[in-house]
mmCIF file as gemmi writes it, N, C-alpha and C atoms, coordinates in Angstrom:
data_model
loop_
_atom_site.group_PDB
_atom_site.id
_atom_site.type_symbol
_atom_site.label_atom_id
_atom_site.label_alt_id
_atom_site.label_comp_id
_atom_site.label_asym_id
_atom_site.label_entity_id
_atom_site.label_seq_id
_atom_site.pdbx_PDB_ins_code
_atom_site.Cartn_x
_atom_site.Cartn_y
_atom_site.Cartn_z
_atom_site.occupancy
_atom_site.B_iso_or_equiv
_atom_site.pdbx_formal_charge
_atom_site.auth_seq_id
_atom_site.auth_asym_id
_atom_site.pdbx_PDB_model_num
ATOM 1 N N . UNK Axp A 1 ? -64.72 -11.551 48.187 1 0 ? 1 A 1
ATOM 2 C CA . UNK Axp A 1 ? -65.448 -11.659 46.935 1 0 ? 1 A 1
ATOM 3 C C . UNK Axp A 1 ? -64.706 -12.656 46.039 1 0 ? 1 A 1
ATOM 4 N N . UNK Axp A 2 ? -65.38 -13.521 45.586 1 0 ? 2 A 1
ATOM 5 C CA . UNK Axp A 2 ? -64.703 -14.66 44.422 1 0 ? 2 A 1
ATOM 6 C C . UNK Axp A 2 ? -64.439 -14.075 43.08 1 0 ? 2 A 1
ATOM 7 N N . UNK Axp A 3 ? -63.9 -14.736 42.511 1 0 ? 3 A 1
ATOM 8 C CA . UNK Axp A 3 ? -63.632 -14.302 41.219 1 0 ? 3 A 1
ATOM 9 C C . UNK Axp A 3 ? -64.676 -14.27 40.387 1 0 ? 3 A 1
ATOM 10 N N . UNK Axp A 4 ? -65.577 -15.157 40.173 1 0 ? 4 A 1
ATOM 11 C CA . UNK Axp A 4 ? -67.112 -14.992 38.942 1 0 ? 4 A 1
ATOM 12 C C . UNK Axp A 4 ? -67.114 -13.484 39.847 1 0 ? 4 A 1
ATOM 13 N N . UNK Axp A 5 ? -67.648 -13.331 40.768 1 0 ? 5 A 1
ATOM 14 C CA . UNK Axp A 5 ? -68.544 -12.295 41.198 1 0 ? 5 A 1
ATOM 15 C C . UNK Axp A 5 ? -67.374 -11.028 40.999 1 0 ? 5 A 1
ATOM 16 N N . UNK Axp A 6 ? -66.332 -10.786 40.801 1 0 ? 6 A 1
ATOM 17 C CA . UNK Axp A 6 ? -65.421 -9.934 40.3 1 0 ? 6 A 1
ATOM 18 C C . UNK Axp A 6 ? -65.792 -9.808 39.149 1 0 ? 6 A 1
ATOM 19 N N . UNK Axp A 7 ? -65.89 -10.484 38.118 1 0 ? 7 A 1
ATOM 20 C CA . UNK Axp A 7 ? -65.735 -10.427 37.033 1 0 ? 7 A 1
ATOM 21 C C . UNK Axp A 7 ? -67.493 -9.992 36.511 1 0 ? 7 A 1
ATOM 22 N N . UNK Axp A 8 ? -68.066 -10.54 37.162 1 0 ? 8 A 1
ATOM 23 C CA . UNK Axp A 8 ? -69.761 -9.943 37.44 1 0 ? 8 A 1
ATOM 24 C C . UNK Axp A 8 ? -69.438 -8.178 37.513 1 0 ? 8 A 1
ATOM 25 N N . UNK Axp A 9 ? -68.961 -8.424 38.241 1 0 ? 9 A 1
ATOM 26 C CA . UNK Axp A 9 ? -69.055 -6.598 39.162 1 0 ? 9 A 1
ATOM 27 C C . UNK Axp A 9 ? -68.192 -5.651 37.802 1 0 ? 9 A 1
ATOM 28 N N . UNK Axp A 10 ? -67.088 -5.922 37.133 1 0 ? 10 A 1
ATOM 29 C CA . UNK Axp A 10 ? -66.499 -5.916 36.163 1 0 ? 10 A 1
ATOM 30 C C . UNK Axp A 10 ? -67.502 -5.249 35.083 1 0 ? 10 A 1
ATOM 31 N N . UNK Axp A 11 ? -68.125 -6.268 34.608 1 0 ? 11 A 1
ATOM 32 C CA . UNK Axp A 11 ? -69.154 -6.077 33.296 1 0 ? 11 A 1
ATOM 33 C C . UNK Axp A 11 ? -70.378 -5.049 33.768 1 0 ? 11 A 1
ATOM 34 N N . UNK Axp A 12 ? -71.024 -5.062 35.016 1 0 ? 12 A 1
ATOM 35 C CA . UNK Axp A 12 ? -71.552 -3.409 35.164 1 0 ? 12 A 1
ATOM 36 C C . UNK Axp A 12 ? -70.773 -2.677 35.185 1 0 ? 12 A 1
ATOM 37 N N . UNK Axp A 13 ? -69.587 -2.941 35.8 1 0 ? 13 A 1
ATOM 38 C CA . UNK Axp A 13 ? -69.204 -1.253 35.509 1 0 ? 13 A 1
ATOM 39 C C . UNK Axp A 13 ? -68.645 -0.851 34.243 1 0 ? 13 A 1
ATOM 40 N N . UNK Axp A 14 ? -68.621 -1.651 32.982 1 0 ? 14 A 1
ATOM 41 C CA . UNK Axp A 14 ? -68.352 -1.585 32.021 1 0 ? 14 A 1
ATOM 42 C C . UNK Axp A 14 ? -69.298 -0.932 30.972 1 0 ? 14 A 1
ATOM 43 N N . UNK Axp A 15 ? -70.664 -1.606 31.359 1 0 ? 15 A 1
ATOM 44 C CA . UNK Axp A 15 ? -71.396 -0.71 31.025 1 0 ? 15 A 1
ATOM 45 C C . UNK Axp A 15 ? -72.025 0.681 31.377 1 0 ? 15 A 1
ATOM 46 N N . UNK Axp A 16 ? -71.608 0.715 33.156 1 0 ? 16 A 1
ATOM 47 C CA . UNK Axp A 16 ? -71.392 2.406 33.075 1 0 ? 16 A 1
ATOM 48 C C . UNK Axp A 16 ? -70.112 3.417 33.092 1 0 ? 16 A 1
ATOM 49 N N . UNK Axp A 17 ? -69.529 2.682 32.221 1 0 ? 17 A 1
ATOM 50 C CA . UNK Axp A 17 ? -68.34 3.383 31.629 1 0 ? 17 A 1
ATOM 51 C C . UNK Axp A 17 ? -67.571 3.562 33.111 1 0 ? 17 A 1
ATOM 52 N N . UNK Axp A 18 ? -67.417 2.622 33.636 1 0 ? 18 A 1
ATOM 53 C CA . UNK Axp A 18 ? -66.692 3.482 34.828 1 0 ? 18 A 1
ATOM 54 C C . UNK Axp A 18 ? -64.695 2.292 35.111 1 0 ? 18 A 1
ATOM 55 N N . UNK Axp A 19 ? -64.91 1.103 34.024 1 0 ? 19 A 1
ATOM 56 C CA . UNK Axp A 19 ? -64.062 0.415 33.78 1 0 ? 19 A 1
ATOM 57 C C . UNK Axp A 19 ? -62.225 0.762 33.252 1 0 ? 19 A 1
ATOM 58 N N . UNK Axp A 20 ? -61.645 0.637 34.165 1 0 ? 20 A 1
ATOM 59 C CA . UNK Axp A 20 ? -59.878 1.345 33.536 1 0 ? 20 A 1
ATOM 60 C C . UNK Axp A 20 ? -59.388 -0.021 33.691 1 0 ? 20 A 1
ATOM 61 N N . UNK Axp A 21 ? -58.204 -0.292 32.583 1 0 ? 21 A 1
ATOM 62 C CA . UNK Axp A 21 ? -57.07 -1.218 32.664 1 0 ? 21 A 1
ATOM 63 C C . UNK Axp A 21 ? -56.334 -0.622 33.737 1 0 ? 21 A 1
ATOM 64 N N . UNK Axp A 22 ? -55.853 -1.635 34.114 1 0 ? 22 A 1
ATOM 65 C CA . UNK Axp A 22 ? -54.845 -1.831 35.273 1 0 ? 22 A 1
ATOM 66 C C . UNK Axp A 22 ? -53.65 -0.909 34.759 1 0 ? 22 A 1
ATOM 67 N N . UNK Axp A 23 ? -53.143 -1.58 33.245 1 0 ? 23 A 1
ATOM 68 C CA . UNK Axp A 23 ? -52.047 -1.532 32.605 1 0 ? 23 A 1
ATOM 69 C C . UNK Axp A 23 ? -51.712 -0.351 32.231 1 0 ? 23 A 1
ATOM 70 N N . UNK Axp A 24 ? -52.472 0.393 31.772 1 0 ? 24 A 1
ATOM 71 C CA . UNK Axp A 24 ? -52.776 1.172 30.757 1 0 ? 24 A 1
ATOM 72 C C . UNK Axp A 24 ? -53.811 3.044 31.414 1 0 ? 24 A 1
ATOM 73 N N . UNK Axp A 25 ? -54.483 2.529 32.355 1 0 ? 25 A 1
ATOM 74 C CA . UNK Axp A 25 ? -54.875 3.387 32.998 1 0 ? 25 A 1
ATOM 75 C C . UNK Axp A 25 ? -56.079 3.905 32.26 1 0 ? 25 A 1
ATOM 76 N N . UNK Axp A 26 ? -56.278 3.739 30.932 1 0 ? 26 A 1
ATOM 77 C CA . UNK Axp A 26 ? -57.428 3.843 29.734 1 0 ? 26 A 1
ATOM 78 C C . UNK Axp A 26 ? -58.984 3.039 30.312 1 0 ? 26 A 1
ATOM 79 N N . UNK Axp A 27 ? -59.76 3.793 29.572 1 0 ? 27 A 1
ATOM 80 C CA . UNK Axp A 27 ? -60.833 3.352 29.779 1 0 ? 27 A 1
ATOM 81 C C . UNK Axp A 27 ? -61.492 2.227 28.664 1 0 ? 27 A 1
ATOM 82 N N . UNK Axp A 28 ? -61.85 0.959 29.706 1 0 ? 28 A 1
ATOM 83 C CA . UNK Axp A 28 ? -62.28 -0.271 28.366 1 0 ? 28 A 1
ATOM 84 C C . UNK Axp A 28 ? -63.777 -0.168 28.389 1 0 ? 28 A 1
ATOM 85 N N . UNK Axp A 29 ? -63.829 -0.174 26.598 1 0 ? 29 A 1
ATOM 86 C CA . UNK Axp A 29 ? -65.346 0.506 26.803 1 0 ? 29 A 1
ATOM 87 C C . UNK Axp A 29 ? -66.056 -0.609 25.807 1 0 ? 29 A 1
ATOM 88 N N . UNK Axp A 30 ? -65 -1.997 25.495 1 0 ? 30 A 1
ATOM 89 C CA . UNK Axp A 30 ? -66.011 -3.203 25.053 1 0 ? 30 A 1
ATOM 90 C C . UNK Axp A 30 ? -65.401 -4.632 25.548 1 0 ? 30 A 1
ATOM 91 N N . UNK Axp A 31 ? -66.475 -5.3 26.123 1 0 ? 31 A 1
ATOM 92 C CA . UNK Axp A 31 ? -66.372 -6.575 26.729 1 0 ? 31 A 1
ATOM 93 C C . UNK Axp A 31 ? -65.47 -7.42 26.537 1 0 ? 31 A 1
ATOM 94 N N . UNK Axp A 32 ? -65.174 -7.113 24.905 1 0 ? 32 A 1
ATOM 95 C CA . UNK Axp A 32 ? -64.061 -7.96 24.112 1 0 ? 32 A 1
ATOM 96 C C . UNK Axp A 32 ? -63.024 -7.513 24.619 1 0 ? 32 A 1
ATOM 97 N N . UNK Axp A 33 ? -62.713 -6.403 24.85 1 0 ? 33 A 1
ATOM 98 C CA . UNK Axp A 33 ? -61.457 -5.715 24.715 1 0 ? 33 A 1
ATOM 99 C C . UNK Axp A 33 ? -61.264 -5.959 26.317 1 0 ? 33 A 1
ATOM 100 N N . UNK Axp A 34 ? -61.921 -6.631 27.119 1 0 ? 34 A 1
ATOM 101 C CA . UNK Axp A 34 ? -61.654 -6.486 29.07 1 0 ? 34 A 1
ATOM 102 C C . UNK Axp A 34 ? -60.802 -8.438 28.393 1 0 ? 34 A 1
ATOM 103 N N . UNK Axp A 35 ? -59.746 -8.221 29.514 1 0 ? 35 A 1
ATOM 104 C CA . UNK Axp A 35 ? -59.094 -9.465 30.041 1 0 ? 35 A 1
ATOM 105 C C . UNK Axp A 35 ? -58.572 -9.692 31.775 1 0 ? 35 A 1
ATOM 106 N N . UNK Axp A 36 ? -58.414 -10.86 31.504 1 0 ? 36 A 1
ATOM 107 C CA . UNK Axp A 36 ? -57.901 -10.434 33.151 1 0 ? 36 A 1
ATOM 108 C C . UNK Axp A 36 ? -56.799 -10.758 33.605 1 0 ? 36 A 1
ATOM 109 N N . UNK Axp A 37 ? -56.293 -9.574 33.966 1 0 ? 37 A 1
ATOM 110 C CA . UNK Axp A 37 ? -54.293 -9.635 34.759 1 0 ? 37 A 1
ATOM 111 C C . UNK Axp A 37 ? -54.609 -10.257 35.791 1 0 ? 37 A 1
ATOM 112 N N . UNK Axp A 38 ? -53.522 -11.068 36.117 1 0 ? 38 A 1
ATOM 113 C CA . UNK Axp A 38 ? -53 -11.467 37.337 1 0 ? 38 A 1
ATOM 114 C C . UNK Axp A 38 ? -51.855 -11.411 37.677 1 0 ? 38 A 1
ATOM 115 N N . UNK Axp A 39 ? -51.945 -11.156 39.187 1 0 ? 39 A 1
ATOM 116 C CA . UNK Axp A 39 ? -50.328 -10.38 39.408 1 0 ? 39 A 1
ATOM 117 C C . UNK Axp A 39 ? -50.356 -11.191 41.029 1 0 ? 39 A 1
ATOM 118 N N . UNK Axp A 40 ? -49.362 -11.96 41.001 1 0 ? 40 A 1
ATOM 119 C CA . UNK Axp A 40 ? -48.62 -11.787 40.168 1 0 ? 40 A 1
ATOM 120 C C . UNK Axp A 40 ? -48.837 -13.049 38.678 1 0 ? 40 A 1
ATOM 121 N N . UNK Axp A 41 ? -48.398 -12.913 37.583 1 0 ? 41 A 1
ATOM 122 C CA . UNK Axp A 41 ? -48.812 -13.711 36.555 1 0 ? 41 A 1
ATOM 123 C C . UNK Axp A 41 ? -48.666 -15.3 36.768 1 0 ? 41 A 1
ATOM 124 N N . UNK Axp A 42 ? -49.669 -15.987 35.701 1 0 ? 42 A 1
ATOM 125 C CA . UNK Axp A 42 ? -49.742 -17.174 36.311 1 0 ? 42 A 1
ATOM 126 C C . UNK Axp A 42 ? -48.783 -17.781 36.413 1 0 ? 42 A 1
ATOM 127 N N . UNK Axp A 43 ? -47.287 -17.453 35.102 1 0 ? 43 A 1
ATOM 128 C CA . UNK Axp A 43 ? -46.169 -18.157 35.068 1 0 ? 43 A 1
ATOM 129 C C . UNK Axp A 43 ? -45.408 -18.694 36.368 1 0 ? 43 A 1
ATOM 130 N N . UNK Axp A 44 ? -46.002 -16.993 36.967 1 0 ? 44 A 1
ATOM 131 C CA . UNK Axp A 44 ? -44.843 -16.706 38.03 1 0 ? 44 A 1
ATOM 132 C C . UNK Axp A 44 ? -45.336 -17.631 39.5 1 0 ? 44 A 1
ATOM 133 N N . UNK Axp A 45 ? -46.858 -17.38 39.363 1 0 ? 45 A 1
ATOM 134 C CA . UNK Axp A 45 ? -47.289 -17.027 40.531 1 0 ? 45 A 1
ATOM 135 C C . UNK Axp A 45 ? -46.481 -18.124 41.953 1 0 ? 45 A 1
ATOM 136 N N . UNK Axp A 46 ? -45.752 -19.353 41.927 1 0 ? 46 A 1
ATOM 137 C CA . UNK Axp A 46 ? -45.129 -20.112 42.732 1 0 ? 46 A 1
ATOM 138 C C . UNK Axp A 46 ? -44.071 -19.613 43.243 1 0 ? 46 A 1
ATOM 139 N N . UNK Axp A 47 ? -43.776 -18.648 42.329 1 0 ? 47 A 1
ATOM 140 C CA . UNK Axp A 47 ? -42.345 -17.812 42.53 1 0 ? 47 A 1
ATOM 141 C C . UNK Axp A 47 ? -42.394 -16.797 43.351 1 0 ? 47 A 1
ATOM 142 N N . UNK Axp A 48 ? -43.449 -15.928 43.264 1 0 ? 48 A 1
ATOM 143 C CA . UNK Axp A 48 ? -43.905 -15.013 43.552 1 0 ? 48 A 1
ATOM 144 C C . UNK Axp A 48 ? -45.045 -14.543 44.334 1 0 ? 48 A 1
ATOM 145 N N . UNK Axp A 49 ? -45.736 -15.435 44.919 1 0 ? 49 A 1
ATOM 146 C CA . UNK Axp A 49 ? -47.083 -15.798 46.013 1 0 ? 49 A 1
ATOM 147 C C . UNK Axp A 49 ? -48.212 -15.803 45.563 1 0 ? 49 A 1
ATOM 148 N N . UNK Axp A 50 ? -49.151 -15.101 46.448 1 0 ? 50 A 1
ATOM 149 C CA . UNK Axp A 50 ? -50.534 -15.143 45.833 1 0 ? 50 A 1
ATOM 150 C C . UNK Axp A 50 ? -51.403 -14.188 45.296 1 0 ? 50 A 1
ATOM 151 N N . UNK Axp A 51 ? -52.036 -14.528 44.611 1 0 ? 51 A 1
ATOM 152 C CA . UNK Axp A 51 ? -52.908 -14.007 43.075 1 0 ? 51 A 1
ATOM 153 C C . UNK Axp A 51 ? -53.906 -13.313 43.264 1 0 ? 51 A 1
ATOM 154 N N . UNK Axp A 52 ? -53.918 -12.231 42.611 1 0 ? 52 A 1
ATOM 155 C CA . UNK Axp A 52 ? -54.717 -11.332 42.614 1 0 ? 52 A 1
ATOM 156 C C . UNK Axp A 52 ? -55.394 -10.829 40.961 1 0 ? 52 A 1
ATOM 157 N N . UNK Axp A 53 ? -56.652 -10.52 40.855 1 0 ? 53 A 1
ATOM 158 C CA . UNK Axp A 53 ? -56.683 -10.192 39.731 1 0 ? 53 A 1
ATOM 159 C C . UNK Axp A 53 ? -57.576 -9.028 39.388 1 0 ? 53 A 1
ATOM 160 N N . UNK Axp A 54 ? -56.909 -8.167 38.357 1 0 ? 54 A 1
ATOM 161 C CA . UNK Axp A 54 ? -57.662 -6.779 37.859 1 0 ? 54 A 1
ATOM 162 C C . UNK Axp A 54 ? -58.325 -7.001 36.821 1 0 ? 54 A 1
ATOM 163 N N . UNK Axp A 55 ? -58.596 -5.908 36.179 1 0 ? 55 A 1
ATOM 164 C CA . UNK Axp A 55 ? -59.171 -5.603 34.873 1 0 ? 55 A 1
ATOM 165 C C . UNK Axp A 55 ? -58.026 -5.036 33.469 1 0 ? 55 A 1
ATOM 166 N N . UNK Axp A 56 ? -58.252 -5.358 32.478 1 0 ? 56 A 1
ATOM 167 C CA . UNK Axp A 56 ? -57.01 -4.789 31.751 1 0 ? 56 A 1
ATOM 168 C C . UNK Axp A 56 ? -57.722 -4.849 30.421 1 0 ? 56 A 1
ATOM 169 N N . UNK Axp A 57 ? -57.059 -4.097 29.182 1 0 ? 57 A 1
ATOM 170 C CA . UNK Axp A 57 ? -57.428 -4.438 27.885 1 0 ? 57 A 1
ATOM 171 C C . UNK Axp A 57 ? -56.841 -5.512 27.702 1 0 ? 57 A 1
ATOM 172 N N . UNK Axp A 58 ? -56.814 -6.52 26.531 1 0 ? 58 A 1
ATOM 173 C CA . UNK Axp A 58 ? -56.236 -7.066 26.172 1 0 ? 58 A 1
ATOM 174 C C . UNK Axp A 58 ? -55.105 -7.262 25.265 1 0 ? 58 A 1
ATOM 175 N N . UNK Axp A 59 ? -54.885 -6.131 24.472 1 0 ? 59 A 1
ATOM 176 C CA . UNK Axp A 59 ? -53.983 -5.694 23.572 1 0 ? 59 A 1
ATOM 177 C C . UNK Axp A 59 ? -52.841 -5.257 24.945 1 0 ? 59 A 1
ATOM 178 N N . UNK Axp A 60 ? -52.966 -4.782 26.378 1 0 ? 60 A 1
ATOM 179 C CA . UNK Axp A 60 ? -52.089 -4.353 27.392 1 0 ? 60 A 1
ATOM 180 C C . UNK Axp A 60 ? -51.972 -5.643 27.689 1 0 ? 60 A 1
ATOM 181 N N . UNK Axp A 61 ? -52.405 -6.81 28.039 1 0 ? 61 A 1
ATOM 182 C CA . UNK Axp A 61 ? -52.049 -7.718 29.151 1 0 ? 61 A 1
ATOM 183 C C . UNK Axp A 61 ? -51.276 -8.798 27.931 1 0 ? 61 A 1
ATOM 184 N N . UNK Axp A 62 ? -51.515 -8.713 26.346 1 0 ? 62 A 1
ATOM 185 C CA . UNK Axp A 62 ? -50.7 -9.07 25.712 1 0 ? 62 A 1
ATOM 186 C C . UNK Axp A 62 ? -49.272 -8.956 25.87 1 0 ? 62 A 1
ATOM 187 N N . UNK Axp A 63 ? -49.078 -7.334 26.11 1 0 ? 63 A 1
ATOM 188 C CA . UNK Axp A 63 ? -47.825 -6.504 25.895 1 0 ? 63 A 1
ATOM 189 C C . UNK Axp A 63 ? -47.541 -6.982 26.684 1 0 ? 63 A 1
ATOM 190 N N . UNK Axp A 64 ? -48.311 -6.679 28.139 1 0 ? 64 A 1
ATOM 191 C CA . UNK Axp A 64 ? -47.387 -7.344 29.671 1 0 ? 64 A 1
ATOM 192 C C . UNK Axp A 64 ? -46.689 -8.678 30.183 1 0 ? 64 A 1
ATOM 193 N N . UNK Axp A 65 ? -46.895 -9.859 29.14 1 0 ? 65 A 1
ATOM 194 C CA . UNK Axp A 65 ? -46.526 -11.076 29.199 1 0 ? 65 A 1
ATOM 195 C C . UNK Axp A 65 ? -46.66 -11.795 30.474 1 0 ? 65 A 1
ATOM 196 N N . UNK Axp A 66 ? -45.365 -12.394 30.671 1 0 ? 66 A 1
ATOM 197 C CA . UNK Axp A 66 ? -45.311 -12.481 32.216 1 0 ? 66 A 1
ATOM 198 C C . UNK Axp A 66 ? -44.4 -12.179 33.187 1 0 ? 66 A 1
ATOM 199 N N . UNK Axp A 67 ? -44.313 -10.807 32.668 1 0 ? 67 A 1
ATOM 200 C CA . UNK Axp A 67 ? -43.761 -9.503 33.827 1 0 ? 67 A 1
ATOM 201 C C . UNK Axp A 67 ? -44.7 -9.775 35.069 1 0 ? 67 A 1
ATOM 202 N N . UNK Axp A 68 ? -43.893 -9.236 36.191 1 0 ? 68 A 1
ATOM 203 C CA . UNK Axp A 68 ? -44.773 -8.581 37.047 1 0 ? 68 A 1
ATOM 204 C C . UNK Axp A 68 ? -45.399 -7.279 37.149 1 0 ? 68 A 1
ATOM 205 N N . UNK Axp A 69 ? -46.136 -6.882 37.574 1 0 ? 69 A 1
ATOM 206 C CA . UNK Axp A 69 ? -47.061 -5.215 37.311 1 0 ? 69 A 1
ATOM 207 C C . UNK Axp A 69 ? -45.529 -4.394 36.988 1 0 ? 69 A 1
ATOM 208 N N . UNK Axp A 70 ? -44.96 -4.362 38.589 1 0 ? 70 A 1
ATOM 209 C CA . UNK Axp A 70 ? -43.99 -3.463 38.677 1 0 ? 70 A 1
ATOM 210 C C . UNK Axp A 70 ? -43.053 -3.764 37.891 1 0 ? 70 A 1
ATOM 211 N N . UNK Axp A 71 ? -42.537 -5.06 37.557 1 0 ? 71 A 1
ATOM 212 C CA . UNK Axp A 71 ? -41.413 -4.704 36.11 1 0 ? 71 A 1
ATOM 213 C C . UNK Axp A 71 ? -41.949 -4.013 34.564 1 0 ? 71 A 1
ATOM 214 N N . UNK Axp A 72 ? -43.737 -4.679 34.553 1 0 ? 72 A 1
ATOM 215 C CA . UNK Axp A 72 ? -44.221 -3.87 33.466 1 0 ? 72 A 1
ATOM 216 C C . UNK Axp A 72 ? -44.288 -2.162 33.212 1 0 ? 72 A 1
ATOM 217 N N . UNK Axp A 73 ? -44.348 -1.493 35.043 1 0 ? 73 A 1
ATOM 218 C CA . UNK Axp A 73 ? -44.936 -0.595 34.983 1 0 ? 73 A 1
ATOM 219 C C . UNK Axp A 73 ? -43.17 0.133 34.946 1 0 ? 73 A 1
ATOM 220 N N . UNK Axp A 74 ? -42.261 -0.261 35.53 1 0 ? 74 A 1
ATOM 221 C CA . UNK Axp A 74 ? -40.729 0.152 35.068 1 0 ? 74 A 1
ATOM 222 C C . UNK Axp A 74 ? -40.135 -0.083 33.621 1 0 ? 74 A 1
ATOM 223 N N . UNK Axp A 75 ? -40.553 -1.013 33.038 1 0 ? 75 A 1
ATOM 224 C CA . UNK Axp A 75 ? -40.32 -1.119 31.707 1 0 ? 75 A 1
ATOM 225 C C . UNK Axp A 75 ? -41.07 0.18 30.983 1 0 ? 75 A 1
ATOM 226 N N . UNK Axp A 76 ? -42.524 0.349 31.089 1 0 ? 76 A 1
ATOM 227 C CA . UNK Axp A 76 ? -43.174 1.59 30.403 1 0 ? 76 A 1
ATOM 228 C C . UNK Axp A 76 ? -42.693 3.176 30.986 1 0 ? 76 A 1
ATOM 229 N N . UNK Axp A 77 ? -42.28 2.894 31.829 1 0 ? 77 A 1
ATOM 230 C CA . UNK Axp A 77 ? -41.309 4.274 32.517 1 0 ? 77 A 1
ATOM 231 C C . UNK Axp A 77 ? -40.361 4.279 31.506 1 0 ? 77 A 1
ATOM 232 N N . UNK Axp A 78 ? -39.728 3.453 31.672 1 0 ? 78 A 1
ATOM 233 C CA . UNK Axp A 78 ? -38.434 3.844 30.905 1 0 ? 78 A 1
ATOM 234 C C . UNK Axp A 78 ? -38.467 4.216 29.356 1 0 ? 78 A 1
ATOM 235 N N . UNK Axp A 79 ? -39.783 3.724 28.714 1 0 ? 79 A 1
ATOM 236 C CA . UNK Axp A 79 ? -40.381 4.096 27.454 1 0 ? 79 A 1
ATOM 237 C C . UNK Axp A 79 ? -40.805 5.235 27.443 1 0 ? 79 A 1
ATOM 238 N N . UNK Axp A 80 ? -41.152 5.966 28.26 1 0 ? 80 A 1
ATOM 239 C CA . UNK Axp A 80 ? -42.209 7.121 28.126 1 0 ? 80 A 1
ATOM 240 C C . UNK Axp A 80 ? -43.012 6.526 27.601 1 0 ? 80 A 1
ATOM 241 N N . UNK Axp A 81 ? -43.989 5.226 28.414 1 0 ? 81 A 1
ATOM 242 C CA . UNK Axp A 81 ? -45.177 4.94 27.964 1 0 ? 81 A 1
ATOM 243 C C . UNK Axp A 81 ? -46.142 5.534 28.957 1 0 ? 81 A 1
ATOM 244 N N . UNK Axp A 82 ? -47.288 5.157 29.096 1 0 ? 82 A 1
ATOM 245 C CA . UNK Axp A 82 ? -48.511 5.813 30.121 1 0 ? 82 A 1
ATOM 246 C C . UNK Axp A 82 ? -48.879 3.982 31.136 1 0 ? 82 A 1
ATOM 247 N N . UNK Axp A 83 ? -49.259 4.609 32.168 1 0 ? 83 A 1
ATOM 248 C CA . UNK Axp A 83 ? -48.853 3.622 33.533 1 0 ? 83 A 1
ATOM 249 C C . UNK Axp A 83 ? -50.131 3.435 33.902 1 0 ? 83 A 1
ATOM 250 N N . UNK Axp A 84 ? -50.969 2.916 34.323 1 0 ? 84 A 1
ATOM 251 C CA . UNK Axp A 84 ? -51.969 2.42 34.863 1 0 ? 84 A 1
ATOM 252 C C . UNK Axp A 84 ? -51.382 2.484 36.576 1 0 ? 84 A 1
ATOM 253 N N . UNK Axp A 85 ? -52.879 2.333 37.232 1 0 ? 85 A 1
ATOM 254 C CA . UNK Axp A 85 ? -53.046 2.328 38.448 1 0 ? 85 A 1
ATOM 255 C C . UNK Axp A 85 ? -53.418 1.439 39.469 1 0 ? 85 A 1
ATOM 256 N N . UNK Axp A 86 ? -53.251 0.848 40.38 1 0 ? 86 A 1
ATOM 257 C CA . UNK Axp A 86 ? -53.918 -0.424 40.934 1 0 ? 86 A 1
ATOM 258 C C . UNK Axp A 86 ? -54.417 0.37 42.706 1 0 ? 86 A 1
ATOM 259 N N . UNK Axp A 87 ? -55.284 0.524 42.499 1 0 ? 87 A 1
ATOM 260 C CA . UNK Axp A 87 ? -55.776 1.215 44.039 1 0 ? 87 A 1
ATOM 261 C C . UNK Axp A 87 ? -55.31 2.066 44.774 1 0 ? 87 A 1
ATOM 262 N N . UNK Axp A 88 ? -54.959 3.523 43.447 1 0 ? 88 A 1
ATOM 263 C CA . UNK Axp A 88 ? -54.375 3.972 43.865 1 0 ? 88 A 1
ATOM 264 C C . UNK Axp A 88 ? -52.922 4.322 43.742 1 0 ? 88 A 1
ATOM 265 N N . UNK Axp A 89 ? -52.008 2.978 43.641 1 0 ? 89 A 1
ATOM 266 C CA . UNK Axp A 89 ? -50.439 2.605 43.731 1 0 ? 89 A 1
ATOM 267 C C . UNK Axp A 89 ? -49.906 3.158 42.523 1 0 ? 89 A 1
């Protein structure tokens, strides 16, 4: 599946509420508020291989900079923040 058609598939399920950030594990429940992670981030991605991309709020993929998931999702551990999910992981 390409990316438009991700991002297609994205916006229905947004409107049936069935949309979670990656980051955050929360449910995004306006169009504005969907962005899209890539992991690994674009900074990185030469460093770090090839690209994949989720769904996220944007106020989360702000926070996440250009961490990778797993340094983001160890950084919010160590906060006692709340962790998002990626298929499962």
């Amino acid at each position: 599946m390409g990316r438009k058609e991700q991002k297609r598939n994205w916006l229905v399920q947004l409107k049936k509420r069935e949309l979670f950030c990656v980051l955050c594990g929360e449910l995004i429940l306006k169009a504005n508020d969907l962005s899209v992670e890539h992991e690994p981030p674009r900074s990185r991605e030469k460093e770090l291989g090839k690209s994949f991309i989720y769904p996220a709020h944007k106020k989360c993929n702000h926070e996440k900079g250009a961490l990778a998931l797993d340094e983001y999702k160890e950084w919010k551990r160590l906060n006692d923040l709340r962790v998002g999910k990626i298929n499962g992981r």
